[in-house]
C-alpha positions as a printed NumPy array, in Angstrom:
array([[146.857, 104.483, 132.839],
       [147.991, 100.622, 132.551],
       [148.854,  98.276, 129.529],
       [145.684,  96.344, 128.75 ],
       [145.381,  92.727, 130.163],
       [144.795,  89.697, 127.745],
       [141.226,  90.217, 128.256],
       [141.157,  94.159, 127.523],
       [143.623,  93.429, 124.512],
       [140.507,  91.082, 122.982],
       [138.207,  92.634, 123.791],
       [139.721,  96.309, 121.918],
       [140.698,  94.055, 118.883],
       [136.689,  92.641, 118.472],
       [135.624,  96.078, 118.591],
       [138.094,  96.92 , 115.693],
       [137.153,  94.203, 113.994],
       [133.401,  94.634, 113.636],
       [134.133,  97.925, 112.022],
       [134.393,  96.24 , 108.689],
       [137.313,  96.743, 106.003],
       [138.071,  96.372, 102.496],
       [139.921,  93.155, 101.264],
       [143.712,  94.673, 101.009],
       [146.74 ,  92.433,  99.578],
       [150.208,  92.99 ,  99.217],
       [152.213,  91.923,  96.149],
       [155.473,  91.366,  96.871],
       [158.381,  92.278,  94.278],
       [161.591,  90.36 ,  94.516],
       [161.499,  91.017,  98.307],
       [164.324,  88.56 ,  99.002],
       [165.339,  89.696, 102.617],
       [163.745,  86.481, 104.573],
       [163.678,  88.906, 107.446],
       [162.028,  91.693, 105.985],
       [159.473,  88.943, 104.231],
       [158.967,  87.963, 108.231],
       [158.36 ,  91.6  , 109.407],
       [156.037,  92.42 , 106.334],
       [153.945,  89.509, 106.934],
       [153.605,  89.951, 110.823],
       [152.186,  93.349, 110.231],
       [150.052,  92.655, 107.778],
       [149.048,  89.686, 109.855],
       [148.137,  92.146, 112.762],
       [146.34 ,  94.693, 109.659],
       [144.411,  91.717, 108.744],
       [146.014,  91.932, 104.705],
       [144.416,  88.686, 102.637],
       [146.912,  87.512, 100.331],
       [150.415,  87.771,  99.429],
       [151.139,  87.579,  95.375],
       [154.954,  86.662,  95.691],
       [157.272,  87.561,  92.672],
       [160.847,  85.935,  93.425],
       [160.382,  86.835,  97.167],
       [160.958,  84.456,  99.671],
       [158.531,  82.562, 101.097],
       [156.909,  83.312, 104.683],
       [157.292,  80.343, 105.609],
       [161.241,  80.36 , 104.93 ],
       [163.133,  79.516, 108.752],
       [164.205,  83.369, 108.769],
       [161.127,  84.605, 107.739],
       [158.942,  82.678, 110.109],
       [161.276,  83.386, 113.197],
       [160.87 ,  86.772, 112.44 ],
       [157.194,  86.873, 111.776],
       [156.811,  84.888, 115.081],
       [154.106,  81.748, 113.774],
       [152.062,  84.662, 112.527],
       [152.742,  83.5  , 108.786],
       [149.729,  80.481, 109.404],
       [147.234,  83.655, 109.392],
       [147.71 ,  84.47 , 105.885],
       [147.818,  83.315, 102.759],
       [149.842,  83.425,  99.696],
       [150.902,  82.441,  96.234],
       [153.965,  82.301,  94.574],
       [154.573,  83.628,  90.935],
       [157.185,  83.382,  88.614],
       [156.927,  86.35 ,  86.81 ],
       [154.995,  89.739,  87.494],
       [152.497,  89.268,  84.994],
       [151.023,  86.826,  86.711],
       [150.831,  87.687,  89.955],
       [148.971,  91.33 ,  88.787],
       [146.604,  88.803,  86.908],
       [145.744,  86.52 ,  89.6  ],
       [145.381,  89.546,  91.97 ],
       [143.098,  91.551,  89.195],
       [141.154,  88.297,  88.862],
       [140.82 ,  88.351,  92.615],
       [139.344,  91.498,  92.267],
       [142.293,  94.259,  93.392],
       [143.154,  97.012,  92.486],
       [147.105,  97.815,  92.047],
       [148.624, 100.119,  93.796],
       [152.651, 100.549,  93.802],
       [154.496, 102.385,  96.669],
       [157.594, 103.624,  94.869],
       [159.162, 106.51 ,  94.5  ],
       [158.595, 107.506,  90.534],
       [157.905, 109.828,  88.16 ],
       [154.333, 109.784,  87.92 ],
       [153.9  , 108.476,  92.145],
       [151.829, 110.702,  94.467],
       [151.869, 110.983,  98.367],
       [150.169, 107.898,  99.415],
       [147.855, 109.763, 101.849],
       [146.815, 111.872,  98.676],
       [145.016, 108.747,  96.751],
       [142.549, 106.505,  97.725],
       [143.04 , 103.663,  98.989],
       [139.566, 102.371,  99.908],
       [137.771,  99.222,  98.543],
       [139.99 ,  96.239,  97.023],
       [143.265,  97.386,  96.67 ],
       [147.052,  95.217,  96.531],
       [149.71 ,  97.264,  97.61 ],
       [153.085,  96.583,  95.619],
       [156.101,  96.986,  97.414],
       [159.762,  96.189,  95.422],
       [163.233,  94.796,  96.497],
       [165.358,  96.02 ,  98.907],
       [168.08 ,  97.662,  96.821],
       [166.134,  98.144,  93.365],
       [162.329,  99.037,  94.652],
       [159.546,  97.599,  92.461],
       [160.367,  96.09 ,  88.75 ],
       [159.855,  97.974,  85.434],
       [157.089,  95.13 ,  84.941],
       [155.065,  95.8  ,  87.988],
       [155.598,  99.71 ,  88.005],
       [154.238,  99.309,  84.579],
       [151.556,  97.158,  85.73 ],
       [150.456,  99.148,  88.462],
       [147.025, 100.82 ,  88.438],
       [148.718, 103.818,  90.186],
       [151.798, 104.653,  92.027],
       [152.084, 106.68 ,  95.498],
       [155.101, 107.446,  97.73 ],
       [155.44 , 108.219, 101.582],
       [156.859, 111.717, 101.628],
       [159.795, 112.038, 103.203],
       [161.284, 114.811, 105.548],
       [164.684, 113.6  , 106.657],
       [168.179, 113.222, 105.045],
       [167.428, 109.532, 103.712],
       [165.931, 109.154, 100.891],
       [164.305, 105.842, 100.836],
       [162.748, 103.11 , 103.573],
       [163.192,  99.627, 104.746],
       [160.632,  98.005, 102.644],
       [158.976,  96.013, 105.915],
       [158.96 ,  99.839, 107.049],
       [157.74 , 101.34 , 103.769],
       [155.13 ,  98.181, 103.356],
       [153.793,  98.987, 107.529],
       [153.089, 102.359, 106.47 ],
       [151.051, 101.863, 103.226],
       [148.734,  99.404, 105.124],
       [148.15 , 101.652, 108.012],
       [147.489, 103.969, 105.258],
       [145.304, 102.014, 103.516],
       [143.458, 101.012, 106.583],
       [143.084, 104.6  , 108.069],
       [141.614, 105.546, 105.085],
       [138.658, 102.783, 105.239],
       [138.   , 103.319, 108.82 ],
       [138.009, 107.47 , 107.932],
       [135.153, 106.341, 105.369],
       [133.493, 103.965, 107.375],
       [133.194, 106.63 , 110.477],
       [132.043, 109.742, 107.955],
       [129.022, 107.156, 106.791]])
């Protein structure tokens, strides 16, 4: 077994690629880490994520952020809101569905719900999690269960996992078709 040359490595990520997916967005909630904003958006860069609805997070294109992203910000695109409301409108009006990863009350295990078709994962702030105002926006709320002594995640962690969850589940649906 080797590592895949540059040609291999295009030639697996076509193949991926013409499997189809579901538009899938991120809104981001006061994420203000320009490191984690750069780690967020280089893996949803790589998971092929839309849009980013920004609520007082800092911007992708921030030096920090775009170090840490590595140029992978010019792949996506994004808007900036000032206030929750509106980003949940303009991403409703853009046809997603809202999904919060937080740990809550009324949250189940993310691999529990679906997350097929349009759907804009919400991820919160680094010491606070997600805003009364988007938790109360959300269309639903799901968690990643958790077996260890910590209790919570790096949000560019918790963020990675939700869109490989996301994505898992549309290419589970797209193979049982």
């Amino acid at each position: 077994m080797s590592q895949l040359d540059y040609t291999g490595l295009k030639r697996l990520h076509r193949e991926w690629r013409r499997r189809g997916h579901a538009p899938l967005a991120l809104v981001l909630d006061r994420v203000q880490n320009p490191l984690n904003v750069g780690a967020i958006v280089r893996t949803a860069t790589a998971e092929r994520v839309e849009h980013l609805y920004l609520v007082e997070s800092a911007a992708p294109d921030a030096p920090k952020a775009a170090k840490t992203a590595m140029g992978t910000e010019r792949y996506i695109s994004w808007s900036a809101h000032d206030d929750a409301a509106s980003a949940l409108a303009t991403a409703r009006a853009d046809g997603y569905r809202i999904v919060g990863v937080e740990l809550s009350t009324q949250a189940r295990p993310l691999h529990e719900m679906d997350l097929t078709g349009a759907v804009a994962l919400a991820v919160g702030n680094e010491n606070h999690g997600l805003s009364t105002s988007v938790l109360d926006g959300c269309d639903e709320v799901g968690f990643i269960p958790q077996l260890g002594r910590v209790g919570s995640l790096n949000v560019a962690n918790a963020a990675a996992i939700a869109i490989y969850e996301a994505r898992r589940q549309q290419w589970t649906q797209l193979s049982d078709s």
